[in-house]
N, C-alpha and C positions, 0 to 999 in steps of 0.2 A: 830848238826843233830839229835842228839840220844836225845837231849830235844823235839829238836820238833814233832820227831814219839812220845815221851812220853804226848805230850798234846794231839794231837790229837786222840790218843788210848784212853785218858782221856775226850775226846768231846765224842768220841763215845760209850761210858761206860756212861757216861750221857745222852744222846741220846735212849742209851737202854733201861735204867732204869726208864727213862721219860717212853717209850715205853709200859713198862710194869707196872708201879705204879699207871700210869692214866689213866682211862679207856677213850675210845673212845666215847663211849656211855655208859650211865645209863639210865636204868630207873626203876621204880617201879609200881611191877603188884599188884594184889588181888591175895592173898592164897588160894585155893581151893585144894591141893594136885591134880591137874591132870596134866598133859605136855602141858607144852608150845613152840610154834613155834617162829623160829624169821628168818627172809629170811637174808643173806649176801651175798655180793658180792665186787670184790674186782678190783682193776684196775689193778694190779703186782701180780700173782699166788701165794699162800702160805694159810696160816691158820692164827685164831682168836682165842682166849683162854676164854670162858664164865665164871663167877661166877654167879650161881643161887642162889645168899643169903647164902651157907651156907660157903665160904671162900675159893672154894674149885675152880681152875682153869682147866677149861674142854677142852680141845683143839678141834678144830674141824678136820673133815676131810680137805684133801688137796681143796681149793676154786681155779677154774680157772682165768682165764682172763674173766673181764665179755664182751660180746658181744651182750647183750641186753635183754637176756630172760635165761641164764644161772645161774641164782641166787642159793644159795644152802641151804636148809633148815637145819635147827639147832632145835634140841628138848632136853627138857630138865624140871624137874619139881620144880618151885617156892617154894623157902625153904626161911626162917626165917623170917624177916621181909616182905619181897616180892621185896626188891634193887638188880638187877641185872646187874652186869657189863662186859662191852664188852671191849673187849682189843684185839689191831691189828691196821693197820698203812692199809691205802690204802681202804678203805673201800666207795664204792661208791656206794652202794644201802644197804639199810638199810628198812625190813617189822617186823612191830609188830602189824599184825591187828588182832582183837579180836573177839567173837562169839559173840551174841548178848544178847544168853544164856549164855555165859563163864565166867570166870574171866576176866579183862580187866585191862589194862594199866592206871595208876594213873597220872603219870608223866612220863617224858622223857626228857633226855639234849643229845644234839646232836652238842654243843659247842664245840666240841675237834673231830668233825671229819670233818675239813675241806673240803675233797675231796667228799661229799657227793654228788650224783647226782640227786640219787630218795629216797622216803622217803615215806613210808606207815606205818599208823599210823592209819587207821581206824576202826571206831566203839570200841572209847576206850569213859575214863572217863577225856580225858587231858581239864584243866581250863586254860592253857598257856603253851605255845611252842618261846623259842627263837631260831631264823631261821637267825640272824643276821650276824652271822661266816659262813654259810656256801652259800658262793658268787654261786658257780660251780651249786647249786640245779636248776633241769631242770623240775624232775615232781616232783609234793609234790600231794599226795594223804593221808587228815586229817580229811576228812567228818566223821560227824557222833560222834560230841565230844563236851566239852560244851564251846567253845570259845567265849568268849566274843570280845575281838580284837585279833591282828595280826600286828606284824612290816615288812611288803615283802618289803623295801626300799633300799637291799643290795640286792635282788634277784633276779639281771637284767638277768638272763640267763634262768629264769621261762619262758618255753613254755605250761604248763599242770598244772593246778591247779584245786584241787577239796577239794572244803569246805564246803559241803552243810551241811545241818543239822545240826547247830551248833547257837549262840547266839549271832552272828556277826550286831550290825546296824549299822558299818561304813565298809567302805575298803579303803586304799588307793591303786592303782596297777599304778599310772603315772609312777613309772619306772620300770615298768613289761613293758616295747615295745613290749618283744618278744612273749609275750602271743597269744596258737593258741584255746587253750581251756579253760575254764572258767566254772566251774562249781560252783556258790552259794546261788543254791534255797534253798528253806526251812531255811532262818534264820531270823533276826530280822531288815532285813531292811528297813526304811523310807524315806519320802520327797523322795529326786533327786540323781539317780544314773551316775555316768561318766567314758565314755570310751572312751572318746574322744582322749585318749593314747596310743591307743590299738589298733591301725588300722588294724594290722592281724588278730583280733578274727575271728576266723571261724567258732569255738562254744560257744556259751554261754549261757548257762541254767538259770536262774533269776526267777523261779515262786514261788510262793505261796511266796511272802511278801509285803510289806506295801507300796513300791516304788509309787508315784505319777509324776512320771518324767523323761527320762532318755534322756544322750547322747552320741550316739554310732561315731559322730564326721562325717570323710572321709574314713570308712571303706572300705578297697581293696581287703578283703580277698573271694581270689574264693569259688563261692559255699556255702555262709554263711547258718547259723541257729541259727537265735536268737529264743529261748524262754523265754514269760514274761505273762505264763500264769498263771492266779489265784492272780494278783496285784491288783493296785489301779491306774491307770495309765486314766488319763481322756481325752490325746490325746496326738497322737502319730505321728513323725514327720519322715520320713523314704525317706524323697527329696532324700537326699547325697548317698542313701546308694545302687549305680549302679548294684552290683552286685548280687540281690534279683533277678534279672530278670532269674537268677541261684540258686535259694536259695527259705529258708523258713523262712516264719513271723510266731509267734505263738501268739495271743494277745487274745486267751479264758480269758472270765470268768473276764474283769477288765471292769472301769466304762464309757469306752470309748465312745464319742459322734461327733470326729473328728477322721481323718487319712490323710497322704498326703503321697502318695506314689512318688516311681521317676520314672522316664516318661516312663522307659521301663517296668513300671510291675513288679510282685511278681511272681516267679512258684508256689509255695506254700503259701497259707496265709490263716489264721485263726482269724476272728474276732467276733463270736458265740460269745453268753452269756455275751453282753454290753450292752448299752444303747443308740444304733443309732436310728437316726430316719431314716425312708425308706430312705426319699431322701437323706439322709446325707452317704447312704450305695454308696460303690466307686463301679463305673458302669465296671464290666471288664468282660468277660467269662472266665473261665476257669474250668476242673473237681476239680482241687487243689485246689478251693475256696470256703471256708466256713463259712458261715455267719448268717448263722440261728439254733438256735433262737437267737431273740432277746429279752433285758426286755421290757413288756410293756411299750406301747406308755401313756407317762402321760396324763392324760386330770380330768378337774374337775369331784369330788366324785358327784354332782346330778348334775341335768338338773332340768328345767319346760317343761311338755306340751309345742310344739311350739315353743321352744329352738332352737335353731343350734347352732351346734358342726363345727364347720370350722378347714377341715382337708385338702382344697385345697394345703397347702403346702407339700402334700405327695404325688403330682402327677403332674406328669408333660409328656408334648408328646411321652417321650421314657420312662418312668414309663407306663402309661395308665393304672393307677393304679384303682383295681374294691373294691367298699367300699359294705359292708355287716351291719348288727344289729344281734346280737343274744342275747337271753337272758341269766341270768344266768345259767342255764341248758345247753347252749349250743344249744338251738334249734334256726333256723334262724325265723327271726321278717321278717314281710311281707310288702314289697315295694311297697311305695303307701296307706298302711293300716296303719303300723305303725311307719312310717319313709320315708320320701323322701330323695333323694342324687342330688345335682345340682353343677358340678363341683366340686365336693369334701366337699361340706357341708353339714352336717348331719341335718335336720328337725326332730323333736318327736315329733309322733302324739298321742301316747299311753301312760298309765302310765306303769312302767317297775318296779319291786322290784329291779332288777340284769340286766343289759346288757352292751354288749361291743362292740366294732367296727373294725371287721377285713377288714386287706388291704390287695390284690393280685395281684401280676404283671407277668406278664409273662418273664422280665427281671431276676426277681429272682425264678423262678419256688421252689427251698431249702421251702420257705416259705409254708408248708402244714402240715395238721394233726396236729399233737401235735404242730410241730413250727411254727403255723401259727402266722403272725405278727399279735400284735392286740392293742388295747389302753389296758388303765385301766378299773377295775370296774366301773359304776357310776348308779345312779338310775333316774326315771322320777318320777317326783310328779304331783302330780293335783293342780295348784292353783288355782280349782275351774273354769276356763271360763267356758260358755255353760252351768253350774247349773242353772236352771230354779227357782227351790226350793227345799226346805229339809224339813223334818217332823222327830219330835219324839217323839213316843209318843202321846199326846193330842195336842205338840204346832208342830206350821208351822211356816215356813219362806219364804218367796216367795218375787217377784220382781217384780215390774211395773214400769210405764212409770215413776211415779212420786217420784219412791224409794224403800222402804223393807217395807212388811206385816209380823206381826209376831202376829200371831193369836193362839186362845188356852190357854189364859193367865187366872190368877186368878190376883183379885184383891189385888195391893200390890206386884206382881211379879218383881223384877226387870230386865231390858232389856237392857244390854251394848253393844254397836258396836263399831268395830275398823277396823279402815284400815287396809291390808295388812301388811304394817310396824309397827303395833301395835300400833299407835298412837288412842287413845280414840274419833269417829266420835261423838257419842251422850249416855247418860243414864237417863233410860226413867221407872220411877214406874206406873205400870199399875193402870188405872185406871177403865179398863174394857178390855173384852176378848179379843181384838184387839187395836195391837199400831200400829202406820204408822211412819215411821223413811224418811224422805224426806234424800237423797243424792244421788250424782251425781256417774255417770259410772265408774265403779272399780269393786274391789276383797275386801271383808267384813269379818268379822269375829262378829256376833253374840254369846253372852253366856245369857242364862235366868237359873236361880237357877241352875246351874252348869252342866248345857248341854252347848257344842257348835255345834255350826254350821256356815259352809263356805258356802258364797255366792254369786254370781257376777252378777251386776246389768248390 
């Protein structure tokens, strides 16, 4: 009997000693000489013993039972190399978050505090964090550090994660299920994002990165809000996702030219600053909905005189959409003078340096002033129809029944005509003040000693 109180007085002599040899936590700050904070909390009442680099163990006051917002701050100032270690058993929230100005956190291991629940670490300098050992982590708050990857494959009990700002272009989170929050915009991720494991998300922040695809799966989570503004995301599938008809879509600012929503609607949705075309815009009312502007409407850089612009597919019975011209300045082109519209196609009657073509509908009233929907730039040229004749100078060009007169010549002048397409009609050296170039009805292009002039017979 008295051997085996002697072993077990011997486990726990080791046990102590473990206790106290190994720190719980390490990590290592930048030296600045000013104090630094570090949040604990604990699951069983008692205290932690700090070393702030210089060997020296600092106990803390008495830490209670945590209850969820009871965490208890520890100050202390960063000596020798900047390695500080944390020692104490039971430790279930653990903050080293850092000033933006301050000295910040280099590393951090948090491999020997199993019982870890929360874990604040933001706005340091951490390049890798392993998260492997500690199963129990529920929020982990690590934004704002230069992470390249992340192993969450042990951290089935994660409901709250925040990574943003950081150098992440992959995640895996399939066995995060229990995920209600998601936070990891602002980092480096590309191609095709999936949630399709995630079915509680409730929030998830996703903008500003490179994403061209994402899938949020049979999400059930009441009251959602996804943001995925500031991507690259060129359409966007949101049939599955029931519970939007309580919730908010954010899709500003990506290159989107599709949407399919599900059958009950969005309360909130946000699809401004894409690439729709009108009619491609989802017909719904609401004040929650915002849509304008849009990028311009693409259409070709020029026209001809006489051209049409076929914008018919931007208008339809419940569009009754109203088409406009203005020029580059913005001033409106006159209906009839300089542009006809017939069912949605644009006619140029005028030559234009600059003009574009704005749409209005009364479906989307958003679309005004500055976000007025509109194509692109494009210009009107003259190729010449209805030029009777042209003069410079001494020579003329002129047109009759039987061809082109190009008169004003000297003898030995040379006088080259070309199709439209550039192709060479006739070259003719004068042999008196008047040549007659016989061809048939078209668009010309005369040159005599390095004048031109356009023509149409």
């Amino acid at each position: 009997m008295k051997r085996v109180l002697l072993s077990l007085l011997a486990v726990f002599s080791m046990i102590s000693a473990f206790a106290q040899d190994v720190p719980a936590i390490t990590l290592k700050a930048e030296v600045d000489g000013n104090s630094r904070d570090l949040d604990v909390a604990l699951s069983v009442a008692g205290t932690v013993k700090v070393d702030w680099g210089d060997g020296n163990l600092v106990e803390s006051v008495n830490i209670p039972v945590f209850d969820g917002w009871n965490q208890v701050t520890i100050s202390g100032e960063v000596k020798g190399d900047g390695t500080i270690k944390v020692y104490g058993n039971n430790i279930v929230y653990f903050g080293c978050t850092s000033r933006v100005d301050g000295a910040q956190v280099l590393s951090l291991d948090v491999t020997n505090a199993p019982a870890l629940q929360e874990l604040y670490a933001n706005t340091n300098k951490l390049a890798s964090i392993d998260l492997t050992k500690n199963v129990d982590l529920s929020k982990v708050d690590i934004q704002n550090n230069q992470l390249a990857s992340i192993d969450l494959s042990k951290n089935v009990n994660l409901t709250k994660l925040t990574i943003s700002k950081n150098l992440l272009s992959s995640i895996d989170i399939s066995n995060n299920q229990k995920l209600n929050n998601l936070y990891i915009d602002n980092n480096k991720f590309e191609g095709a994002l999936d949630f399709s494991s995630n079915p509680t998300l409730q929030s998830l922040y996703c903008l500003n990165n490179d994403i061209t695809s994402v899938n949020l799966g049979d999400n059930v989570a009441d009251k959602p809000y996804f943001s995925f503004n500031n991507c690259k995301l060129t359409s966007f599938d949101a049939s599955k996702l029931t519970k939007l008809s309580n919730g908010t879509l954010m899709l500003m600012g990506n290159q989107l030219t599709s949407i399919v929503l599900p059958a009950d609607g969005v309360k909130t949705l946000n699809i401004s600053k894409n690439n729709f075309a009108l009619a491609a815009l989802p017909q719904f009312t609401s004040t929650r909905y915002t849509y304008a502007p849009q990028a311009a409407y693409a259409v070709a850089e020029a026209y001809n005189v006489n051209d049409e612009l076929d914008l018919s597919s931007q208008t339809d019975a419940t569009l009754n959409t109203t088409f406009a011209v203005l020029d580059g300045a913005g001033e409106a082109l006159v209906d009839g003078t300089d542009y006809t519209v017939t069912d949605g196609k644009i006619k140029f009657l005028t030559v234009q340096e600059a003009a574009y073509v704005t749409m209005t509908s009364a479906f989307f009233p958003k679309f005004t002033g500055s976000n007025i929907y509109k194509t692109t730039t494009f210009k009107v040229e003259d190729t010449g129809t209805g030029i009777s004749n042209v003069e410079s100078e001494n020579i003329h060009v002129a047109a009759n029944a039987n061809g082109l007169v190009i008169s004003g010549l000297a003898k030995g002048d040379n006088v080259n005509v070309y199709g439209i397409n550039g192709m060479a009609v006739a070259q003719v050296k004068a042999v008196a003040s008047v040549v007659n170039v016989p061809v048939a009805a078209g668009v010309y292009v005369v040159k005599v000693n390095g004048k031109t002039f356009k023509i149409s017979k």
